[in-house]
N, C-alpha and C positions, 0 to 999 in steps of 0.2 A: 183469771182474766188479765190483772197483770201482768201475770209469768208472760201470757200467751205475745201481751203486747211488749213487753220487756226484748223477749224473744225476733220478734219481728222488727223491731227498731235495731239493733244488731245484726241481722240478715241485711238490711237495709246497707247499713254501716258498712259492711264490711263489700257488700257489692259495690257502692260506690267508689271506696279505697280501691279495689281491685281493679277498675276500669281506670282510675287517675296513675296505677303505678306502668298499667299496659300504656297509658299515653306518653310518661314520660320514658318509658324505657323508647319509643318510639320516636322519639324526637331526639333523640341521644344516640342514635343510630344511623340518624340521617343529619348531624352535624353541620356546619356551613364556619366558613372562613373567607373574610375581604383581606386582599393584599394588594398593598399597591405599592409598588419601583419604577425608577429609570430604565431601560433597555434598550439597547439598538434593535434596529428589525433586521429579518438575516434576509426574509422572503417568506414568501406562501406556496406552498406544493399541494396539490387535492391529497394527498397521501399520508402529510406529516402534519395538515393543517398548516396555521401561520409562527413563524420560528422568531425568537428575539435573543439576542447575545444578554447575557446578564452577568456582570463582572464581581467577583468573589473577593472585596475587600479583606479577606485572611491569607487569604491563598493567591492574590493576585493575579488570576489567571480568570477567562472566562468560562462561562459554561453558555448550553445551550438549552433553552424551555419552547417546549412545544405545545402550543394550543390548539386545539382542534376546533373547539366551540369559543362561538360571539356574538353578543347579544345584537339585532338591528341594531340597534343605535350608534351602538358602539361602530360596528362598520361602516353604516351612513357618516358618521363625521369623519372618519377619516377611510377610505378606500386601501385597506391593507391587500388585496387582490392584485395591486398595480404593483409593478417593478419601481414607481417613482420615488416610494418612500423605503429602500431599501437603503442602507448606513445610514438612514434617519432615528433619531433620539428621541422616547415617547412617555410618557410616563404614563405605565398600565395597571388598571384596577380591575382584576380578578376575584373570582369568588372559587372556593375551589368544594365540593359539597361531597359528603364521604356518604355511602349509600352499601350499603349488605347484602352480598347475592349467596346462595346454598347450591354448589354445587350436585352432581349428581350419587354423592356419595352422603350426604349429607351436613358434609363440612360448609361451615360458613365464611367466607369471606369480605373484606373489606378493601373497596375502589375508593379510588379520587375518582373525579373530573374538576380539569379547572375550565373555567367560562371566563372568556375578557368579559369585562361590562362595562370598561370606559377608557377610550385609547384619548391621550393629551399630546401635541405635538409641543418638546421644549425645544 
């Protein structure tokens, strides 16, 4: 009778383990990342989404970051759609969330997207 319960408190065991290690491997695959910098705004195209100059303190030159995705809010406060705030200075908080697609081979792959979630005008 023991054995039997012994037995079964380990079956227990080891299911619940196997369900917390499936959760964690899954949250570790869908990772998340906040950044936030200064940037000039370059413009908004339906195509490239909304662009910012972002200047490479080593290399002194700039580059160019393109967002596609913006959370409401973050648009409400400031209207990046408009041509008004273009060579304007903003400091932007992005989230950027890495997510796992399996192609049709069955190879797996790994995306970004980055998302503004909060445009500041400095």
């Amino acid at each position: 009778m023991k054995a039997k319960q012994i037995v079964l408190v380990l079956a227990l065991f080891t299911a619940v383990f196997s369900v917390n290690a499936n959760s964690e491997i899954k949250k570790k695959g869908q990772g998340q990342q906040v950044v936030t910098l200064v940037a000039t705004f370059d413009g908004y195209d339906e195509d490239n989404g909304y662009s910012f100059l972002v200047e490479d303190e080593e290399e002194g030159d700039e580059e160019v970051m393109y967002f596609t995705e913006i959370t409401d809010a973050a648009l409400q406060s400031v209207n990046l759609k408009s041509d008004e705030f273009v060579g304007k200075r903003f400091e932007i908080t992005y989230e950027i969330t890495e997510y796992e697609e399996e192609d049709e081979n069955g190879y797996i792959e790994v995306f970004e997207t980055y998302t503004i979630t909060k445009v500041k005008k400095v």
